[in-house]
C-alpha positions in Angstrom: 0.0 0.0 0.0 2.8 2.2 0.7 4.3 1.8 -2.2 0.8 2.5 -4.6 1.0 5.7 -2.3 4.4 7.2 -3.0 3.9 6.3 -6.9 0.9 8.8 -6.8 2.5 11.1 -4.8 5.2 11.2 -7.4 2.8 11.7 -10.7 1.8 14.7 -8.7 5.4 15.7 -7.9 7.4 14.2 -11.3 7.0 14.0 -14.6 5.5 10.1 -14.8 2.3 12.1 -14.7 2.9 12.3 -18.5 2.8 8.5 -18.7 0.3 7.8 -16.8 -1.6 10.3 -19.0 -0.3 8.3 -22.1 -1.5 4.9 -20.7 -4.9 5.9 -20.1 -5.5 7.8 -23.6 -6.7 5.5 -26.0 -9.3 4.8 -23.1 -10.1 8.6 -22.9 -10.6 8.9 -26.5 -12.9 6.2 -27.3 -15.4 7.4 -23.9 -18.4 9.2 -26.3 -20.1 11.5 -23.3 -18.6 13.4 -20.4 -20.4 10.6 -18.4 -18.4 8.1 -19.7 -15.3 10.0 -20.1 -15.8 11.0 -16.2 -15.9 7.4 -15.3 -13.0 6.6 -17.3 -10.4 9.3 -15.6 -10.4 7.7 -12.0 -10.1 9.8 -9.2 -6.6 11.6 -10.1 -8.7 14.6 -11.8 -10.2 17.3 -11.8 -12.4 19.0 -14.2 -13.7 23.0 -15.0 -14.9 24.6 -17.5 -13.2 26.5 -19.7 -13.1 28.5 -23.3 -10.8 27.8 -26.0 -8.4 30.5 -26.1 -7.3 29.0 -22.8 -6.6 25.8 -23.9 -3.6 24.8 -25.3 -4.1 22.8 -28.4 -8.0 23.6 -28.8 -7.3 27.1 -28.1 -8.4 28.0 -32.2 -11.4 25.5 -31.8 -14.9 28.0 -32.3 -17.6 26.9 -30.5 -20.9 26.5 -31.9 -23.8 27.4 -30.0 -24.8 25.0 -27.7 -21.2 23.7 -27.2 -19.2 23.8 -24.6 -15.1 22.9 -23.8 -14.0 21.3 -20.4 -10.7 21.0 -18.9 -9.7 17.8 -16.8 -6.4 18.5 -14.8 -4.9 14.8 -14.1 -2.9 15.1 -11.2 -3.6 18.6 -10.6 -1.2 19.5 -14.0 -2.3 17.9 -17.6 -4.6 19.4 -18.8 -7.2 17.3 -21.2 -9.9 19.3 -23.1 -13.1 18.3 -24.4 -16.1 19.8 -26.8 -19.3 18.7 -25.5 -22.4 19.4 -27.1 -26.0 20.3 -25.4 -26.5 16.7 -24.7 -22.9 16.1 -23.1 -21.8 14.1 -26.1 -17.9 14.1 -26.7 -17.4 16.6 -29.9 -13.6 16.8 -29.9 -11.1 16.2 -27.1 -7.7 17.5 -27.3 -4.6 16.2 -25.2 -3.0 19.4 -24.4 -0.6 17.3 -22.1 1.2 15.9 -25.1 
């Protein structure tokens, strides 16, 4: 248990956050709603919303009406954003941690 412990105190403190992000991708990317997607991240996020100028590689995505973009902070540092639409389905998601 200890050990489980210091490896996520060290994706908070290191750069093997970066991996971890890279492990869990392909699951990410194939959740299709922010239900799904939200049940997919674990509990090492957290999630705002945000507009795209402030995200790093959606930041020239325009919105249509009725969209909105969400940021997911894994480990309190990679950021993960993602176009939803009215009905919370996944538009777009970009891995702005890459």
């Amino acid at each position: 248990m200890l050990f489980v412990g210091a490896v996520i105190a060290l994706c908070y403190i290191t750069p093997l956050s970066y991996f971890y992000c890279l492990a869990r991708e392909k699951s990410w990317l194939a959740a299709k709603t922010e239900a799904e997607l939200d049940s997919r991240m674990w509990a090492f996020y957290t999630k705002r919303g945000i507009v795209p100028s402030n995200s790093m590689w959606g930041w020239s995505y325009i919105l249509k009406p009725e969209e909105r973009m969400i940021q997911y902070r894994v480990f309190a540092k990679e950021p993960l954003d993602v176009v939803l639409d009215r009905e919370s389905r996944i538009v777009v998601a970009f891995t702005s941690y890459e």
